[in-house]
C-alpha positions as CSV (number, residue, x, y, z in Angstrom):
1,X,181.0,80.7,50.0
2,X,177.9,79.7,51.5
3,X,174.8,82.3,51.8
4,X,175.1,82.2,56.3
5,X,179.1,82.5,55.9
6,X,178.3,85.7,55.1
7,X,176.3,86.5,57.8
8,X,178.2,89.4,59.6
9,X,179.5,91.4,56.3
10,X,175.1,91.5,55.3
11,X,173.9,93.1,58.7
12,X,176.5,95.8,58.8
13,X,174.7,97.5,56.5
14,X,171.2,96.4,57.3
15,X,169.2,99.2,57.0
16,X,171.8,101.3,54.4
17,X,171.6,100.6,50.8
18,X,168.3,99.9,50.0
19,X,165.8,101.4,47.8
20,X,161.9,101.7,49.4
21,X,158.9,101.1,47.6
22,X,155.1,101.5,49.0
23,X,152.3,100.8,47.4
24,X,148.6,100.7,48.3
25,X,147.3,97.1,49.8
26,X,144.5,96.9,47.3
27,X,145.9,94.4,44.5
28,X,149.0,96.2,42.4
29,X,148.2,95.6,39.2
30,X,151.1,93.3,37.5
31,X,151.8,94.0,34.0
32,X,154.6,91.5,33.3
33,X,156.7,89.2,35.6
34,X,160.7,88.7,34.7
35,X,162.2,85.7,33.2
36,X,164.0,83.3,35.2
37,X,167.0,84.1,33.5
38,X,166.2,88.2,34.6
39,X,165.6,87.6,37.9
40,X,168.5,86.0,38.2
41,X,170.3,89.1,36.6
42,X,168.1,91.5,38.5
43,X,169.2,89.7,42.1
44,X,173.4,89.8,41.4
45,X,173.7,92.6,43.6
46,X,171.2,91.6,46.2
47,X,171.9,90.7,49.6
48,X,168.3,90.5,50.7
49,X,164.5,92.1,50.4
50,X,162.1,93.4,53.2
51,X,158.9,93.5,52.4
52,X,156.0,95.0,54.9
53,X,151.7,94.3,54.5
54,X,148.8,94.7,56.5
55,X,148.3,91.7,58.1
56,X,144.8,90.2,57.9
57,X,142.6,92.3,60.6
58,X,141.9,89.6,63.3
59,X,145.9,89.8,63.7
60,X,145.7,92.8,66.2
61,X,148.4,91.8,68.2
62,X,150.6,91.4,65.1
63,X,149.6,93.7,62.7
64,X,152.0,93.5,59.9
65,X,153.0,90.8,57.2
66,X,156.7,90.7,56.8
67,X,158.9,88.7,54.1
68,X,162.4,88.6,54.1
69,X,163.7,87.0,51.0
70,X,167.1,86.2,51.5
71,X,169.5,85.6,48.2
72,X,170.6,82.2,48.8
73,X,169.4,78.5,47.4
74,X,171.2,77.2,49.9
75,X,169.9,75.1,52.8
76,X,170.7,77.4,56.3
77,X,170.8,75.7,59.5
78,X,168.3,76.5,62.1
79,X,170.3,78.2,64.3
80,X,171.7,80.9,61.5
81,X,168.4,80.9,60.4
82,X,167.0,82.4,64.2
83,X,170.0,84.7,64.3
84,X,169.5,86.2,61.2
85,X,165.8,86.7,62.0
86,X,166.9,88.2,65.7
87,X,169.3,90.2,63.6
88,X,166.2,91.7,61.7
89,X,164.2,92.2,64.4
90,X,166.6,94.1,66.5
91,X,167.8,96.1,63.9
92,X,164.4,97.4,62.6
93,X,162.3,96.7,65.6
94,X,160.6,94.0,65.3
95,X,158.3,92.1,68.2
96,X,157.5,88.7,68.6
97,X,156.6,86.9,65.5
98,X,153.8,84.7,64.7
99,X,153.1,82.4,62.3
100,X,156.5,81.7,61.1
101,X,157.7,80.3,58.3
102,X,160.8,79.9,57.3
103,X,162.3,77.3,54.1
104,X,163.7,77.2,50.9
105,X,160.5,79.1,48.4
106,X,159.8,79.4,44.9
107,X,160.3,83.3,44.3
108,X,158.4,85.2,41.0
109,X,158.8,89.3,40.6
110,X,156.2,91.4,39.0
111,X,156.7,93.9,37.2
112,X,154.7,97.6,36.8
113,X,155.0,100.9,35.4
114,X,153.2,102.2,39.1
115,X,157.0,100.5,40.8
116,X,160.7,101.0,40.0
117,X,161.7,98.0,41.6
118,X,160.4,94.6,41.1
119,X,157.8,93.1,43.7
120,X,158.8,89.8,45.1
121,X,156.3,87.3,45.1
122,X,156.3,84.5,47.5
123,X,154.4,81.3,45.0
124,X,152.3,79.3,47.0
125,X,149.9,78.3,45.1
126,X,150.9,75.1,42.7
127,X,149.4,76.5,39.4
128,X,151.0,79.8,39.7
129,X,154.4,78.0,40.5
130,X,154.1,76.5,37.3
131,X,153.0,79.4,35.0
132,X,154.5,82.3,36.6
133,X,158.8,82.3,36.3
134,X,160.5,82.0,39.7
135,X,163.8,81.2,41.7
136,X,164.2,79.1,44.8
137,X,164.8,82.0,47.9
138,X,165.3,81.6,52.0
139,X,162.2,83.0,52.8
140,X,161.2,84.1,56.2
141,X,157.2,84.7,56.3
142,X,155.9,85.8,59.4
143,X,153.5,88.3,61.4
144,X,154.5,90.8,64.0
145,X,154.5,94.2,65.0
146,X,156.4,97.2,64.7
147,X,156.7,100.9,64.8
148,X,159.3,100.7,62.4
149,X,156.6,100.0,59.2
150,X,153.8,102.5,59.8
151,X,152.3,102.6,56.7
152,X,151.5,98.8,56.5
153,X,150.2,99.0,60.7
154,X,148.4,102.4,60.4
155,X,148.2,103.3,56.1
156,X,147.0,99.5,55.2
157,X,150.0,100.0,52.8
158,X,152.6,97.5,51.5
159,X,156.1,98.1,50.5
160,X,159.8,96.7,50.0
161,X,163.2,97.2,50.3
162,X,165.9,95.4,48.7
163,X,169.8,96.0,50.3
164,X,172.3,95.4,47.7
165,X,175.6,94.7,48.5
């Protein structure tokens, strides 16, 4: 069954079964990152992952840095792709995003003794695609603002939740 099939048993539950983690903006300090073959172990189980940042500071109209990583290698249409997205905004309260991104990503998690979940890490750059391990994700990368994530708008703080199904 394809990742969008799926659509409507994954936002049931959107904002249950998840586990939080916030951390401070200024650089978490990674001490390891998993193996391809454990982040495919450590994702079984995951439906998606939130994650919340300050946005750079000339974004005052959209003040936080979101990521959804979405647990699928599988191409999604564009028009699941904007429902899911309106899904996540309505359901944590999301406003107008800019900047948006959304495509098939290479995907590395870091690990630290500081965290008690993995942090996602969206790979960008070419040289750390090919020294750091990683898994192709739908990723959704994108600036907005919300009440919703205070402590990346107001604490400069970042954080992420996975929901597990």
């Amino acid at each position: 069954m394809k990742f969008y099939d799926k659509i409507s048993p994954i936002f049931k539950n959107l904002t249950n079964c998840h586990k939080r983690e916030t951390m401070e903006a200024k650089a978490i300090k990674t001490e390891r990152y998993l193996s391809t073959q454990d982040i495919q172990k450590h994702l079984q189980n995951v439906e998606y992952i939130i994650m919340a940042a300050p946005a750079p500071e000339h974004f005052k109209d959209t003040p936080i840095h979101f990521t959804i990583f979405l647990n699928t290698a599988d191409p999604i249409p564009q028009d699941i792709q904007k429902a899911i997205l309106e899904k996540f905004r309505d359901e944590h309260k999301i406003g107008e995003p800019a900047e948006l991104m959304s495509q098939l990503m290479p995907v590395g998690f870091a690990i630290s003794n500081a965290q008690d979940t993995p942090m996602p890490m969206l790979l960008v750059k070419p040289e750390d695609q090919r020294t750091i391990p990683h898994v192709p994700m739908h990723v959704m990368d994108f600036l907005a603002d919300s009440d919703e994530f205070y402590e990346a708008k107001e604490k400069n703080l970042t954080g992420w939740s996975y929901s597990y199904e």
